[in-house]
TITIRO-209768 format. One record per residue (C-alpha): residue number from 1; chain; x, y negated, z. Coordinates in nm, 3 decimals. Layout:
! TITIRO-209768
+-----+-------+---------+---------+---------+
!  nr ! kette !      xx !      yy !      zz !
+-----+-------+---------+---------+---------+
! NUM !     A !       X !       Y !       Z !
...
+-----+-------+---------+---------+---------+
//
This chain:
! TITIRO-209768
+-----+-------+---------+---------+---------+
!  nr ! kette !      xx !      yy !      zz !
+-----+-------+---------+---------+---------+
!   1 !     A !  -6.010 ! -11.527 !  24.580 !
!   2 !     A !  -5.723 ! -11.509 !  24.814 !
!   3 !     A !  -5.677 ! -11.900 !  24.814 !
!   4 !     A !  -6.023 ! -11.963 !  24.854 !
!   5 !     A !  -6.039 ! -11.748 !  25.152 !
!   6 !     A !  -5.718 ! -11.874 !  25.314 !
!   7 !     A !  -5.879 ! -12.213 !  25.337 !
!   8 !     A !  -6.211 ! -12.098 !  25.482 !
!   9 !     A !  -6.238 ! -12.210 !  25.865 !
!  10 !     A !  -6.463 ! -12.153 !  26.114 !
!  11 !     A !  -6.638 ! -12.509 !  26.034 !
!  12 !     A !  -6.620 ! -12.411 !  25.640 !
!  13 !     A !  -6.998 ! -12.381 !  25.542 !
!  14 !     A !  -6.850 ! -12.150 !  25.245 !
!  15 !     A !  -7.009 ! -11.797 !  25.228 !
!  16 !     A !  -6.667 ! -11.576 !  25.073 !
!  17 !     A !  -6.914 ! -11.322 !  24.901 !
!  18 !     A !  -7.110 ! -11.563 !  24.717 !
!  19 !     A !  -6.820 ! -11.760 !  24.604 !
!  20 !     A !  -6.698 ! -11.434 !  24.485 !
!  21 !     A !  -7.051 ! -11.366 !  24.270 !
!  22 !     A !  -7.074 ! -11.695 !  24.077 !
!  23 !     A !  -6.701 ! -11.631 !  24.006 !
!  24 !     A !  -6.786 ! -11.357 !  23.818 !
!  25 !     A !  -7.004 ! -11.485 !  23.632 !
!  26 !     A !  -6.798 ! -11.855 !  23.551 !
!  27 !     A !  -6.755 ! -11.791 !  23.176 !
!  28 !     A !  -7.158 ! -11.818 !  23.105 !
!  29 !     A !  -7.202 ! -12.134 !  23.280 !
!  30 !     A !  -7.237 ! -12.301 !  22.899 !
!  31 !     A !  -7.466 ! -11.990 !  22.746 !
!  32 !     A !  -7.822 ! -12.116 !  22.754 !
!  33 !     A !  -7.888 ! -11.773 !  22.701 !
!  34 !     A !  -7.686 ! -11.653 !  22.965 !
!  35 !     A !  -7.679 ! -11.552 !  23.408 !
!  36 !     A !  -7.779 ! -11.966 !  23.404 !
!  37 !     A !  -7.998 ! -11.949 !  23.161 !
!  38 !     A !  -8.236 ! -12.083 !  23.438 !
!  39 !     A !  -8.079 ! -12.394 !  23.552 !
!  40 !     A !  -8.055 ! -12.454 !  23.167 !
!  41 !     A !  -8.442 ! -12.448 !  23.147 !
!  42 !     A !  -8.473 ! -12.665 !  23.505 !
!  43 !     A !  -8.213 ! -12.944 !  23.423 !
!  44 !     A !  -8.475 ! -13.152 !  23.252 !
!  45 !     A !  -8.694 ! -13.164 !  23.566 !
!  46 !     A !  -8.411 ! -13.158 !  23.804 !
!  47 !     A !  -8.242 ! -13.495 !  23.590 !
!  48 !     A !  -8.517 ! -13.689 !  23.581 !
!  49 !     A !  -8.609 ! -13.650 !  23.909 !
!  50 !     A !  -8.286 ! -13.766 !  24.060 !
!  51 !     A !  -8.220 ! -14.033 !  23.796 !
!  52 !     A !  -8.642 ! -14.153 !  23.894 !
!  53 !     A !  -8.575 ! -14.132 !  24.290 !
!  54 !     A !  -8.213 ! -14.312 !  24.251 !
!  55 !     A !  -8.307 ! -14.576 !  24.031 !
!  56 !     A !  -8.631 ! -14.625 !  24.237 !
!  57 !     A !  -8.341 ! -14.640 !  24.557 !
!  58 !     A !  -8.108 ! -14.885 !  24.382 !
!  59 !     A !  -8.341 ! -15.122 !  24.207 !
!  60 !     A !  -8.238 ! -15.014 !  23.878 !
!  61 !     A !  -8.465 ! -14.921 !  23.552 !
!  62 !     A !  -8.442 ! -14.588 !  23.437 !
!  63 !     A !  -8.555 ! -14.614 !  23.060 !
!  64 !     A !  -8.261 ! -14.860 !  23.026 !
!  65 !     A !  -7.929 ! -14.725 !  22.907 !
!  66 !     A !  -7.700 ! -14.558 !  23.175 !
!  67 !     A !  -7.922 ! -14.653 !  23.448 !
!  68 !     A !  -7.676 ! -14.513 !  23.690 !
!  69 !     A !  -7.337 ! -14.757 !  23.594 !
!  70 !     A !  -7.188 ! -14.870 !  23.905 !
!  71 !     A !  -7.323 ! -14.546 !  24.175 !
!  72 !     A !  -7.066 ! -14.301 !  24.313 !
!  73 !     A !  -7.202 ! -13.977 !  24.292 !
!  74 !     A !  -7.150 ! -13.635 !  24.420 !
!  75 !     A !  -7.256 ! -13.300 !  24.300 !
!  76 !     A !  -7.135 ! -13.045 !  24.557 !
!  77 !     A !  -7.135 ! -12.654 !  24.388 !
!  78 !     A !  -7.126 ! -12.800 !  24.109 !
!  79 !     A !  -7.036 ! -12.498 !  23.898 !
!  80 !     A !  -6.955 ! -12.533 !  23.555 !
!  81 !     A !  -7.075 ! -12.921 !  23.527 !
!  82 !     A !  -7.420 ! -12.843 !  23.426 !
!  83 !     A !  -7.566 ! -13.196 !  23.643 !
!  84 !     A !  -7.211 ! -13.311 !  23.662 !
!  85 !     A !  -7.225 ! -13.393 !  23.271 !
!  86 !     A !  -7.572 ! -13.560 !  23.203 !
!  87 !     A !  -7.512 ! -13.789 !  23.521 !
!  88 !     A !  -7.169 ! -13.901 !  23.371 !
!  89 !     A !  -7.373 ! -14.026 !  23.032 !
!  90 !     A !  -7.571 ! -14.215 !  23.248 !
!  91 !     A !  -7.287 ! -14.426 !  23.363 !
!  92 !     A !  -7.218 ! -14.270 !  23.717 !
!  93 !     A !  -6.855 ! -14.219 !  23.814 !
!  94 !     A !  -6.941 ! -13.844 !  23.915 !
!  95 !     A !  -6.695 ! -13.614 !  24.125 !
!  96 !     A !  -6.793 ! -13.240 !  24.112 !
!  97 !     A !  -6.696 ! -13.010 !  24.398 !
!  98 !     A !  -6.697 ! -12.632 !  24.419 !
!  99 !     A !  -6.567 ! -12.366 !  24.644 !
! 100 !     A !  -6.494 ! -12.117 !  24.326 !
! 101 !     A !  -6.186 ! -12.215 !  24.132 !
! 102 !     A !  -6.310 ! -12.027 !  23.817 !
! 103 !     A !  -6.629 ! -12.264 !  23.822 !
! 104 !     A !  -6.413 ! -12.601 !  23.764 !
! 105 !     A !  -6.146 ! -12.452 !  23.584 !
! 106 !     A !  -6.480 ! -12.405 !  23.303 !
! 107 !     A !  -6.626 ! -12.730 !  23.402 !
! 108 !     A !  -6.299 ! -12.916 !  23.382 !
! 109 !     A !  -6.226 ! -12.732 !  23.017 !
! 110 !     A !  -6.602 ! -12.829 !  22.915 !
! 111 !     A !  -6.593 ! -13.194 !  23.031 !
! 112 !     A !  -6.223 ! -13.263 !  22.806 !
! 113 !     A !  -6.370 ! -13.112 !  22.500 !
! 114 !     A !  -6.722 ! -13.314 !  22.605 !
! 115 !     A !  -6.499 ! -13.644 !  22.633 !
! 116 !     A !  -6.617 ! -13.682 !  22.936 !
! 117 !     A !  -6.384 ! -13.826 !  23.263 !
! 118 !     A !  -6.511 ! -13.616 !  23.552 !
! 119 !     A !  -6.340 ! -13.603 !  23.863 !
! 120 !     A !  -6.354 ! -13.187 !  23.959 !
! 121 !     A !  -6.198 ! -13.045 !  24.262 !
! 122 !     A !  -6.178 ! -12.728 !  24.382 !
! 123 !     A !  -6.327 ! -12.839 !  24.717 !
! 124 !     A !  -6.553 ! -12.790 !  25.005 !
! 125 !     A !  -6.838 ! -13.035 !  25.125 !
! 126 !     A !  -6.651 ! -13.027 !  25.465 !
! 127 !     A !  -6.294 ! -13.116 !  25.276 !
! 128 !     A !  -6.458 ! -13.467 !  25.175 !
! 129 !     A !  -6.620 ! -13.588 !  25.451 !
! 130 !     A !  -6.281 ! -13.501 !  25.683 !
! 131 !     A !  -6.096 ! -13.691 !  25.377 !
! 132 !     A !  -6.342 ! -13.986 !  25.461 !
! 133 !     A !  -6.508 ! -14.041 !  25.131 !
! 134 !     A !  -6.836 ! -14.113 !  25.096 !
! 135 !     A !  -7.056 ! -14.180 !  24.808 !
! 136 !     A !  -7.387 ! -14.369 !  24.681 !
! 137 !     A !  -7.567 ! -14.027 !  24.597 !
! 138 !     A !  -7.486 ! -13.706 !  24.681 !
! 139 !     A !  -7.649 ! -13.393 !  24.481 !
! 140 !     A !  -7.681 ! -13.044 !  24.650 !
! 141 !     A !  -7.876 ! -12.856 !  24.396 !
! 142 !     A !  -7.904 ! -12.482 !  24.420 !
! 143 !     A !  -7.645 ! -12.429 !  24.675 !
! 144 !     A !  -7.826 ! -12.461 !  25.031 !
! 145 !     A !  -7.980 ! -12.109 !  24.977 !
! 146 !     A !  -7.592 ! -11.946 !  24.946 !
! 147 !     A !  -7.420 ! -12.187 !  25.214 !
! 148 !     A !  -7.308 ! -11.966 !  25.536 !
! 149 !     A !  -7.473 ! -12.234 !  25.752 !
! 150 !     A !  -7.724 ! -12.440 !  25.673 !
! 151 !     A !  -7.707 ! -12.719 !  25.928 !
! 152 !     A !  -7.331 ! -12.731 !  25.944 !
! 153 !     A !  -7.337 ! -12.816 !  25.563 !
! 154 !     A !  -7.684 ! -13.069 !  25.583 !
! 155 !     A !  -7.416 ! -13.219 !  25.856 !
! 156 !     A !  -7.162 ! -13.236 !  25.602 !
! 157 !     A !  -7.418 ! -13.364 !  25.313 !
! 158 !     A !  -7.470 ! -13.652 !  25.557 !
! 159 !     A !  -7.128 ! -13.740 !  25.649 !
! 160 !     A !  -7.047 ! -13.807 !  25.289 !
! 161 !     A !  -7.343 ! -13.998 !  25.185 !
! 162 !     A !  -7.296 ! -14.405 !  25.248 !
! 163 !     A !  -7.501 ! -14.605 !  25.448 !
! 164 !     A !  -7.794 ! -14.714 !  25.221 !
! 165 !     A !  -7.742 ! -14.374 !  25.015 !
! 166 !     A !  -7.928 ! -14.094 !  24.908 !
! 167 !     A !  -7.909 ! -13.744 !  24.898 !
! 168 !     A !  -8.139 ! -13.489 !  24.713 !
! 169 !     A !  -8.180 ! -13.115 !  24.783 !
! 170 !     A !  -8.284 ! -12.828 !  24.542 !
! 171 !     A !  -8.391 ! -12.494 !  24.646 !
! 172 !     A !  -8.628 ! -12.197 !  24.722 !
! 173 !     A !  -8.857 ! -12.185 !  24.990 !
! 174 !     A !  -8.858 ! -11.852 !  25.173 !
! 175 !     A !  -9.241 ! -11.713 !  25.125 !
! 176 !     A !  -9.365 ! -11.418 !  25.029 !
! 177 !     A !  -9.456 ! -11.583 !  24.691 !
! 178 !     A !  -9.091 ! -11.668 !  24.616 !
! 179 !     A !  -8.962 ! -11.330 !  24.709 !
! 180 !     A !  -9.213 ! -11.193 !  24.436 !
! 181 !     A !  -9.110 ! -11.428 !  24.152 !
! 182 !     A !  -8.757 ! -11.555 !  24.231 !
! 183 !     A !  -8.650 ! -11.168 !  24.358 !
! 184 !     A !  -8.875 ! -10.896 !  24.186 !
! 185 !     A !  -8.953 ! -11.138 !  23.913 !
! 186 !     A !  -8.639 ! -11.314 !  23.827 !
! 187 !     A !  -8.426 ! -11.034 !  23.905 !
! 188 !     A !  -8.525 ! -10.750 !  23.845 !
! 189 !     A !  -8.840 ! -10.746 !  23.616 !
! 190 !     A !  -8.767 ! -11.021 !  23.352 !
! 191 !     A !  -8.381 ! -11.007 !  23.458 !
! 192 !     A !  -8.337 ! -11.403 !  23.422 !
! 193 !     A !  -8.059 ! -11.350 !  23.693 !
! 194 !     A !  -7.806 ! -11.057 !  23.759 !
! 195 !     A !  -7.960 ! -10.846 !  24.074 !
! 196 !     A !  -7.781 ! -10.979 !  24.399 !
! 197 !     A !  -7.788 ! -11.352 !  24.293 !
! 198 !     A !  -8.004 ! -11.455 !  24.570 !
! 199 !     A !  -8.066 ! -11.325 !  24.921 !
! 200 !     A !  -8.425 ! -11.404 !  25.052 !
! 201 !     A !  -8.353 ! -11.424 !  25.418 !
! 202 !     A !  -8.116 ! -11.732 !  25.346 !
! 203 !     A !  -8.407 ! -11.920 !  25.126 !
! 204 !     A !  -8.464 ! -12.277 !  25.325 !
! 205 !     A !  -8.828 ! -12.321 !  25.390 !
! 206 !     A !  -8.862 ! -12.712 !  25.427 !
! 207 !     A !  -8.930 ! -12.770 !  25.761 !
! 208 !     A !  -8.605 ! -12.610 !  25.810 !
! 209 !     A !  -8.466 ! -12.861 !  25.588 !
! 210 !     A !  -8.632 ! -13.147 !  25.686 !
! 211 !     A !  -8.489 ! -13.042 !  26.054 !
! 212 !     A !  -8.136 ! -13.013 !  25.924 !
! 213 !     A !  -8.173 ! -13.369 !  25.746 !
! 214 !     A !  -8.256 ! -13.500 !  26.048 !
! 215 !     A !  -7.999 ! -13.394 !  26.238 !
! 216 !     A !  -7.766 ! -13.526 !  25.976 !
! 217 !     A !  -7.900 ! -13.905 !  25.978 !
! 218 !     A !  -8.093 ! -13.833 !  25.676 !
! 219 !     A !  -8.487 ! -13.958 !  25.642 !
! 220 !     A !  -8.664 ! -13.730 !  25.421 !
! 221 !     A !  -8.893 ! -13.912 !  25.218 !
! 222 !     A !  -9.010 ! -13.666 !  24.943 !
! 223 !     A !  -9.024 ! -13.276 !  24.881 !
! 224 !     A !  -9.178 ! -13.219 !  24.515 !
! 225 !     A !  -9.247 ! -12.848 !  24.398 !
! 226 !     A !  -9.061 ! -12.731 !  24.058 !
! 227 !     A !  -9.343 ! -12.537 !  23.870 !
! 228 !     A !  -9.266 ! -12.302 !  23.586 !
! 229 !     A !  -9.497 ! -12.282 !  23.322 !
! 230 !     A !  -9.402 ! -11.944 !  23.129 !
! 231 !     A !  -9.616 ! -12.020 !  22.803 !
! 232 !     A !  -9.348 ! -12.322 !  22.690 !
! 233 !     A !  -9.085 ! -12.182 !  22.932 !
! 234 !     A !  -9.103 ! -12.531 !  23.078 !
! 235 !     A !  -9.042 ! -12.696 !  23.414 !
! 236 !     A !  -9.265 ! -12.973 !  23.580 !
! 237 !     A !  -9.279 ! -13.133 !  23.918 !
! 238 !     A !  -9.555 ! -13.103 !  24.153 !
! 239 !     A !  -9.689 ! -13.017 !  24.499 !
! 240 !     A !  -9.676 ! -12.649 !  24.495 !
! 241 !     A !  -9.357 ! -12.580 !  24.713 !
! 242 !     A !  -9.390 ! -12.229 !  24.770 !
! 243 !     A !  -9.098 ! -12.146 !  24.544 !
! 244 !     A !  -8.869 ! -12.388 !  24.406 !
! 245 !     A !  -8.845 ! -12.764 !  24.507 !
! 246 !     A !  -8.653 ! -13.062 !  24.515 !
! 247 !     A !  -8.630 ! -13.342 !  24.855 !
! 248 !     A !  -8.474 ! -13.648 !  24.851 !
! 249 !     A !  -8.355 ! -13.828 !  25.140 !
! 250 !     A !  -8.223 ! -14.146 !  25.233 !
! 251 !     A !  -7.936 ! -14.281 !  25.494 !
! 252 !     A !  -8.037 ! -14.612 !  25.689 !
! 253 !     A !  -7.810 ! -14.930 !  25.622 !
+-----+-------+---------+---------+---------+
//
């Protein structure tokens, strides 16, 4: 952790401690069964959402093989590859960034043994856009609700994102309805997630996000809920927001 901490400034939207929890867990990132057992059940939803809203962005046709051939994209916390992966078999050159070393030393192991050419770096959303790269999409899934600021980092999201980009969002918004199934529930009940994972009071409700887009030269154009359905253990889209959803937002030309 010592490296990770030596290169956390003052403008470094990195949160030490929860760099230091998904570390600990970096060896499960694969176990469907696993702490991520979770995001294993929402990548379906969460893929076909962002390969519907940037396809629908870049005039392509999603049924179509690798609908995505051609599009820089970013996933920032990208943890063991879980997004990174799928979006690389549908032709996008991906780059995966994370603040815990541990996370792409897995993802990087997965990806070669995948046969997959994924660019990860053990990085910071801040590190890119000072290094002046920018890219056609650029994915911040599960990662707003653990950033140490959530506006510096938006700020960041939109530095890197080219003009006539997108950028989608995933997260939990902070109600009293997500605290009882994404807290008691998740953690401590049905013990999807080790206790600790999340901290309530940094959920993003999103008007908070749709403020911090703004600021960042983002237009929001679309917040869908992510609704569990615990008969199929399934994931769908939908308007219900009051726990998990997904935004996508666009940068002007």
């Amino acid at each position: 952790m010592a490296e990770i901490e030596a290169q956390t400034t003052p403008t470094n939207t990195v949160d030490p401690d929860e760099v230091a929890r998904f570390s600990a867990m970096a060896e499960q990132w694969w176990d469907p069964n696993g702490s991520f057992a979770p995001l294993h059940q929402l990548n379906p939803v969460r893929l076909r959402y962002i390969r519907d809203h940037l396809a629908a962005r870049f005039d392509r046709d999603p049924e179509r093989p690798k609908p995505l051939a051609g599009l820089r994209v970013l996933d920032i916390g990208c943890g063991g590859g879980l997004i990174c992966e799928p979006m690389t078999r549908l032709g996008a050159e991906v780059v995966g960034v994370d603040a815990a070393e541990r996370n792409i030393a897995v993802a990087r192991l997965h990806a070669e043994q995948s046969g997959l050419d994924i660019d990860y770096r053990h990085a910071a959303a801040e590190d890119l856009a000072a290094a002046g790269e920018r890219f056609d999409a650029v994915l911040a899934l599960e990662i707003v609700e653990h950033v140490a600021d959530l506006s510096q980092f938006v700020d960041a999201v939109g530095q890197v994102t080219k003009p006539g980009g997108a950028a989608i969002f995933a997260t939990l918004n902070r109600t009293a309805k997500s605290y009882l199934f994404a807290i008691v529930g998740a953690e401590y009940v049905l013990r999807w997630l080790p206790r600790g994972t999340h901290d309530w009071n940094k959920f993003v409700r999103p008007s908070e996000l749709a403020r911090a887009t703004r600021r960042a030269s983002l237009d929001l154009k679309d917040i869908s809920g992510m609704i569990y359905n615990p008969i199929n253990r399934s994931w769908r889209t939908g308007r219900d927001t009051d726990v998990n959803y997904m935004a996508y937002a666009e940068r002007a030309v």
